[in-house]
N, C-alpha and C positions, 0 to 999 in steps of 0.2 A: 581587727582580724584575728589577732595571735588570740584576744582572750576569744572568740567565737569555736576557733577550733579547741581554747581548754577546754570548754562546758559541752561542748558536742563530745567531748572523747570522753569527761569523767558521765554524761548521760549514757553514753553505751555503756561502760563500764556497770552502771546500776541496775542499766534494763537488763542486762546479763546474767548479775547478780539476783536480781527477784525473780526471773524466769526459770532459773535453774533451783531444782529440787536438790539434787544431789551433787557431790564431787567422787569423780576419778580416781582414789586415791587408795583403794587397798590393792595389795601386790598377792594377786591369783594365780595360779599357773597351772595347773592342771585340776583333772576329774577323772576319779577312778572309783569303781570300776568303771569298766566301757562295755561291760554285757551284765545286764540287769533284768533281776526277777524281783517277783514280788516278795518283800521280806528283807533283800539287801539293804547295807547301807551305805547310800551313795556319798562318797568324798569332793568336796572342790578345798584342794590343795593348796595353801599360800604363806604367807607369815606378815608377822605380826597384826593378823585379820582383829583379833578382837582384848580390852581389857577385860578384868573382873567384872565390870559395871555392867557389862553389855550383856545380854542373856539370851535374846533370838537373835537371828535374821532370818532374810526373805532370800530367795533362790528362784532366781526368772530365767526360764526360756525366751531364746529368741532364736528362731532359723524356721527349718521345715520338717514335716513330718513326711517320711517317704514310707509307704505301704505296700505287700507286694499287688501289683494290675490298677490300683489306684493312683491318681493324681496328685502330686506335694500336697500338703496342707498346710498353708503358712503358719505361722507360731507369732504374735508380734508382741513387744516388750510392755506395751501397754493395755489394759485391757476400753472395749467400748464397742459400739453395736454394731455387729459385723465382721465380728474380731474373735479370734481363737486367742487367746492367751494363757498360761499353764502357770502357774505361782504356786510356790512351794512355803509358808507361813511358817511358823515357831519351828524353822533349822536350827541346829544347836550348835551358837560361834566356838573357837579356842583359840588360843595365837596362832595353831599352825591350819587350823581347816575348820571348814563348816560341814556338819554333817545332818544326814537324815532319812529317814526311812523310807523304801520304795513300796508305798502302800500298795491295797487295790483300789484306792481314790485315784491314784496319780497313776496306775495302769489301767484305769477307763480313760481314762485325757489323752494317755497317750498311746494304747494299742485298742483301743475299744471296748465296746460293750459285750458282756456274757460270752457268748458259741463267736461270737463274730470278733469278737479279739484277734489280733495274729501282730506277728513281729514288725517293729517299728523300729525305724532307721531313724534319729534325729541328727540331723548337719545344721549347724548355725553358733550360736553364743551361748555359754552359761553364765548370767551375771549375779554378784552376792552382794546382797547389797543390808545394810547397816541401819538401825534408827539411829537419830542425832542421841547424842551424849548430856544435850541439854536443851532445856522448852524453848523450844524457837530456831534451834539450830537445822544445821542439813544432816541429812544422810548422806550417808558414803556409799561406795559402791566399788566392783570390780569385777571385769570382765575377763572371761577365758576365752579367745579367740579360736571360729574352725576350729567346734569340738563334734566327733563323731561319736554318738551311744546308741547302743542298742537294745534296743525294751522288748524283751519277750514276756508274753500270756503263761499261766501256768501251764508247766509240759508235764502229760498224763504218764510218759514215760519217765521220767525223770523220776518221778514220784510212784515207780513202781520198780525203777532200780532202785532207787533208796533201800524200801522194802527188803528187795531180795538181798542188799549188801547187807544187814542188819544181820538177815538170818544167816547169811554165809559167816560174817562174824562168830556167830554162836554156834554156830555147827564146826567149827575149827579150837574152838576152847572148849566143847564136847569132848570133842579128837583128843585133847591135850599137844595140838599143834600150834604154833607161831610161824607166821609169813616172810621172809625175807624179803622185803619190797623192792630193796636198790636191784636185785638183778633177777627179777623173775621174769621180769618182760624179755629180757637178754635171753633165759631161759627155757623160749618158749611153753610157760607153762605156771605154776608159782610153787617156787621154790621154799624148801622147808628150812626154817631156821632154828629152832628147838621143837624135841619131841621133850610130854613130860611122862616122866618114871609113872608103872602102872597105870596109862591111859588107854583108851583104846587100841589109838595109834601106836604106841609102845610095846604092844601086845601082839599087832600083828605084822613085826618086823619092822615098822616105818624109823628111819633114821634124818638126824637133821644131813643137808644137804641133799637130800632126794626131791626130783623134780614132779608135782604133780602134774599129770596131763588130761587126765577127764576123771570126771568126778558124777556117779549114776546112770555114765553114759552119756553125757554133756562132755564135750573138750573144754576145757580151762582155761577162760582167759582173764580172768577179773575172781574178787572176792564171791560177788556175786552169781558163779556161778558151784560153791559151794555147799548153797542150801539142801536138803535130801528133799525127796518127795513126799507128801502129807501123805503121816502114820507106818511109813519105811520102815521095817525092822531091823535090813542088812542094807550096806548098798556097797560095790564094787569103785575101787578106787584104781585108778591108775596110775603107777610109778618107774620113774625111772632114775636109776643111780650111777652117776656118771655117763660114760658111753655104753653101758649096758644096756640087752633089750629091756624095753619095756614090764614089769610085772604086776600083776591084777592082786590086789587085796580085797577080802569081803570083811569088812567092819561092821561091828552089831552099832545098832543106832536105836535101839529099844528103848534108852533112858532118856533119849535126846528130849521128848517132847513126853514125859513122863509128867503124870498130876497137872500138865496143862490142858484148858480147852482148846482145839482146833480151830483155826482160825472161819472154816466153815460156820461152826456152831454160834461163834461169836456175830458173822455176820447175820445169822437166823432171828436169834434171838436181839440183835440191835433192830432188824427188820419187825418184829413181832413186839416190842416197846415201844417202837415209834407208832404202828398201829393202835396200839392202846393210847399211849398220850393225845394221838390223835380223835380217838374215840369220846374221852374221858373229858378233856379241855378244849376243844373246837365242836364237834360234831353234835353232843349231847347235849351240853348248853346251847346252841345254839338253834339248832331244833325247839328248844324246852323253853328257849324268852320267845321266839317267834310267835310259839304257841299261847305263851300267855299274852303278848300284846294285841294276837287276833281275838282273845276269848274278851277281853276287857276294848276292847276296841265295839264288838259284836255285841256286849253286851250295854253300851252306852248307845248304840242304836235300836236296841231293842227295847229302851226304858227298863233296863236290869242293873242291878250293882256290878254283876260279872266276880269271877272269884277273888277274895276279900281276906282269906281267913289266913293262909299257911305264908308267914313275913309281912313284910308291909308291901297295903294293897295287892295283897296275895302273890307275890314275883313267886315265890319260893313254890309254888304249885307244878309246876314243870318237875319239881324234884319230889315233891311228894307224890304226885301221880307215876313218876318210874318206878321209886320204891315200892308201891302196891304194886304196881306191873310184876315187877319181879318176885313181890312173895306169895300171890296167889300162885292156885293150883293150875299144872299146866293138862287142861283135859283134852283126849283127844275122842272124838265121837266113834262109838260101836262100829257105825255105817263106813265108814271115813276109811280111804288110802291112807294109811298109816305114816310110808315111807313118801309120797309125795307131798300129803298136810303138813309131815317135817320139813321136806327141804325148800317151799315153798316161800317160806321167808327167808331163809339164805340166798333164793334168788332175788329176791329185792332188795337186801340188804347190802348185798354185792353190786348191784346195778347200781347203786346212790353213794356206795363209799368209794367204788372201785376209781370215781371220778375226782379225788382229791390225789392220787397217784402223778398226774401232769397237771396239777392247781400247783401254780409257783406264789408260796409262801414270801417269798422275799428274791434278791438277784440269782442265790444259790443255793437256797433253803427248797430244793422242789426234788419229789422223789425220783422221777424218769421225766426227764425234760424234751420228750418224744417231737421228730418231725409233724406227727399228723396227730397232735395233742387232741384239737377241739374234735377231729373226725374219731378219736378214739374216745371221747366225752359224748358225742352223738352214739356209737356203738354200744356201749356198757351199759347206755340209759335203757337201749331197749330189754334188757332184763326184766325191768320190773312189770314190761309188760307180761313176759312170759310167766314171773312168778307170781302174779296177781292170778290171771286165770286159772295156772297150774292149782292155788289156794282153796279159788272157789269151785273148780273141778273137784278136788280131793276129798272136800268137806260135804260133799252126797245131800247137798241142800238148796233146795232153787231158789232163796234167795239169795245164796251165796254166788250162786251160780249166774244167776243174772245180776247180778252188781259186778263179776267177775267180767263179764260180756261188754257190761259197759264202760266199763273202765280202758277194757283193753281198744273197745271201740273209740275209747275219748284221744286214749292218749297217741291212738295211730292217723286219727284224725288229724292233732293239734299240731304232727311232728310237721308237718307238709310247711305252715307257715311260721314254725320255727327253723328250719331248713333253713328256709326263704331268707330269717335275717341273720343268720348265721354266714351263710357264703356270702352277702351284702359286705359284710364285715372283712372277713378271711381274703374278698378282691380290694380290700382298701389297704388291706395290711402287705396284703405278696406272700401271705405265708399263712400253715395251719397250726406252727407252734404257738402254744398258749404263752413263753415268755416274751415271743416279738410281738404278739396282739397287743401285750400288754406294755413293753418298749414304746409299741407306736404311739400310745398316749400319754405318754410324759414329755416334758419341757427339757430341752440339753443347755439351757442359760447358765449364765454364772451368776445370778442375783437366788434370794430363796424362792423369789416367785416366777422366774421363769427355768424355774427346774423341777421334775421329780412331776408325782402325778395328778397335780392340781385340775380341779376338774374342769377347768376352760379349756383341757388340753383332751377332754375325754370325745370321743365318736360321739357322742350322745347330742355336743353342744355343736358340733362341727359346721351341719347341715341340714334344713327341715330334713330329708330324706332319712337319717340317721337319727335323729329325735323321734319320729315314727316308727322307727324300725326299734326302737329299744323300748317302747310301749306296744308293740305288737310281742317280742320275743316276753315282755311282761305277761301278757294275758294269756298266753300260751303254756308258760312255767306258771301258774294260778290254776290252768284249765288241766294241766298233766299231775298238777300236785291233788287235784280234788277238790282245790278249797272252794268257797259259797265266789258267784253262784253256780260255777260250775262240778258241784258236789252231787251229783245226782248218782254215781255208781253208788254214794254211802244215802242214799236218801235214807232216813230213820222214819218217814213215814211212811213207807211204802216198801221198804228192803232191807228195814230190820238195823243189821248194821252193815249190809251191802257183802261182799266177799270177805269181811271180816268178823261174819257174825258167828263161827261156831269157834275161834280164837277168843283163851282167856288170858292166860300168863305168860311172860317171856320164858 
């Protein structure tokens, strides 16, 4: 009997042993911060957590996510299917803490996706856990019990205080001022701690210990509210020294933003480079391969070589054909509306680029990330119907004129059953922003194939009803583009070259 209970106790003893992964054994004790943004570096707290040898660990949630008007979301320590689990990979150990960055990876997990991020409450465990020290060994691990953090989404305000503190900074050593910081709060206002010799502020009586109290007409209550107004030449200061009334200073601020560009201009001209890079590297090649894999596609059915000469198997024709576009002569007909045949193509040209403005290039890579994205992609497009006709009106030519007719006929025709699968789509998603259209067809898994936006996850595969509908919206983008066989506004037998026939050069 004695030996039946040895072998039963040292078999629990083993099964114990081979089930368990890891031990208990580092000494954790806290996590700080406790209010997080993206960028921070979050600490879990302890000693003697790691040697030299050790070079990462792993950092697991375990508890809930609380949302505000939503329901917890469990968090659990393992991951498997059904399961939210949040792992933090190559932490960086030390004897006294593991530390690591509060990415945008790990504030999608844990405040959400893009626009619909918001602040997240975590209540539960943070555990740090260890690889073994040698092949075959356990991991270690340790837990920080009932920890409360808070993960906040980037604040748009925050990041335009920043801004405005910068400039109040530099608008105060303009001054040749320094802030007293220990008691300006005391002193309702911020208090001057040195003026410097021949500064502005030196000039126009300012003394240290003088309290400022508005600053262009703003009250004062932060650095931030120091900045002057774009291209200010004077601005009025308010001071007070001691218990004396208040006195108004007008300090010249002429030099403050001297030999720099204004930050308007800066944002003009970043708006007007992105347009071009956009033009340059997206827009024009891609236009220009389409083009040549219809013209060599067209021409393998027509028993033609199709173009052959400019690169190999002719790719590089797209480029050689812009370039002649652009160095012929630009003629405009005797007969011809002059000012309408010009702006004619600016209408179409704006009708087809205007639409890559709510195209989201990547999570945050999109120029205006508009509520009613696709409805303002259906709007812009009608341009080109206006500036088609507008072309073939201007140009005093009936063929141009009736290619103009029909074009505009085709393409007011085709909109009706592109409509059609456009709001098919827009009722499946709940929304007309173009970045949740595009959210709703990706994968939220933690493997690489049940994440991101593999196309078993696309509308297209969902539904027959959705597979038809995405070959309909095909024949319809085909029938508005012109191309064969619904090219009939450019018939070259019969129309010359349609509403484009008295245009030579860009």
């Amino acid at each position: 009997m004695a030996s039946t209970l040895v072998w039963l106790t040292l078999g629990w003893f083993t099964l114990g042993c081979a089930t368990s992964d890891s031990a208990d054994l580092l000494n954790v004790i806290d996590v700080a911060p406790r209010d997080i943004e993206v960028g921070d570096r979050v600490e879990v707290l302890g000693s003697s957590l790691a040697s030299g040898a050790t070079t990462s660990a792993t950092v697991i949630f375990e508890g809930k996510l609380h949302r505000p008007g939503q329901e917890p979301i469990a968090v659990a320590a393992s991951c498997g299917p059904g399961k939210t689990c949040i792992k933090v990979d190559g932490a960086k150990p030390s004897p006294d803490m593991v530390s690591f960055r509060f990415t945008e990876g790990l504030q999608t997990q844990f405040c959400g996706r893009g626009d619909k991020a918001m602040h997240t409450t975590f209540r539960g465990n943070v555990i740090v856990e260890l690889p073994p020290g040698i092949e075959g060994g356990r991991s270690v691990r340790g837990k920080v019990m009932n920890v409360t953090l808070d993960f906040r989404p980037p604040s748009t305000r925050r990041v335009v205080m920043a801004a405005r503190t910068d400039r109040g900074h530099k608008s105060i050593d303009y001054l040749g001022l320094t802030i007293d910081d220990q008691t300006s709060l005391a002193a309702g206002g911020l208090r001057i701690a040195t003026v410097r010799d021949e500064s502005p502020a030196d000039k126009s009586g300012m003394a240290a210990g003088d309290t400022i109290l508005s600053f262009a007409g703003v009250t004062v209550s932060s650095i931030a509210d120091l900045g002057p107004p774009l291209g200010a030449r004077e601005v009025a200061i308010s001071v007070r020294r001691g218990e004396a009334k208040p006195l108004t200073h007008q300090l010249d601020m002429s030099g403050f933003e001297a030999g720099t560009i204004p930050g308007g201009v800066w944002g003009a001209l970043l708006i007007l480079g992105s347009a071009i890079l956009i033009l340059l590297i997206f827009m024009a090649p891609t236009a220009g391969i389409i083009t040549w894999v219809e013209r060599r596609v067209a021409g393998r059915m027509q028993s033609r070589i199709g173009p052959n000469r400019a690169g190999p198997q002719g790719f590089f024709i797209w480029l050689a054909d812009g370039i002649k576009s652009i160095m012929k002569e630009d003629i405009i007909p005797a007969a011809a509306d002059k000012k309408l045949f010009r702006l004619a193509p600016y209408l179409v040209f704006i009708g087809v680029s205007a639409t890559f403005v709510v195209m989201p290039f990547g999570q945050y890579l999109i120029a205006a990330n508009l509520d009613i994205g696709i409805l303002f992609v259906v709007a812009v497009t009608s341009l080109v119907a206006i500036g088609l006709m507008t072309g073939g009106w201007a140009s005093n030519n009936k063929w141009s004129l009736l290619g103009a007719i029909r074009a505009a006929a085709q393409i007011i025709s085709y909109e009706i059953p592109a409509a059609v699968a456009i709001v098919c789509i827009v009722m499946l998603t709940g929304s007309l922003r173009m970045q949740d259209i595009i959210l709703a067809q990706g994968g939220m898994g933690d493997a690489m194939l049940t994440t991101g936006g593999w196309p078993w996850y696309w509308y297209m595969f969902r539904n027959p009803v959705t597979f038809g509908l995405f070959f309909l919206y095909f024949t319809t983008a085909l029938a508005e583009g012109h191309r064969g066989p619904f090219d009939m506004p450019e018939a070259q037998r019969e129309l010359v070259a349609g509403y484009s026939t008295e245009y030579s050069g860009m």
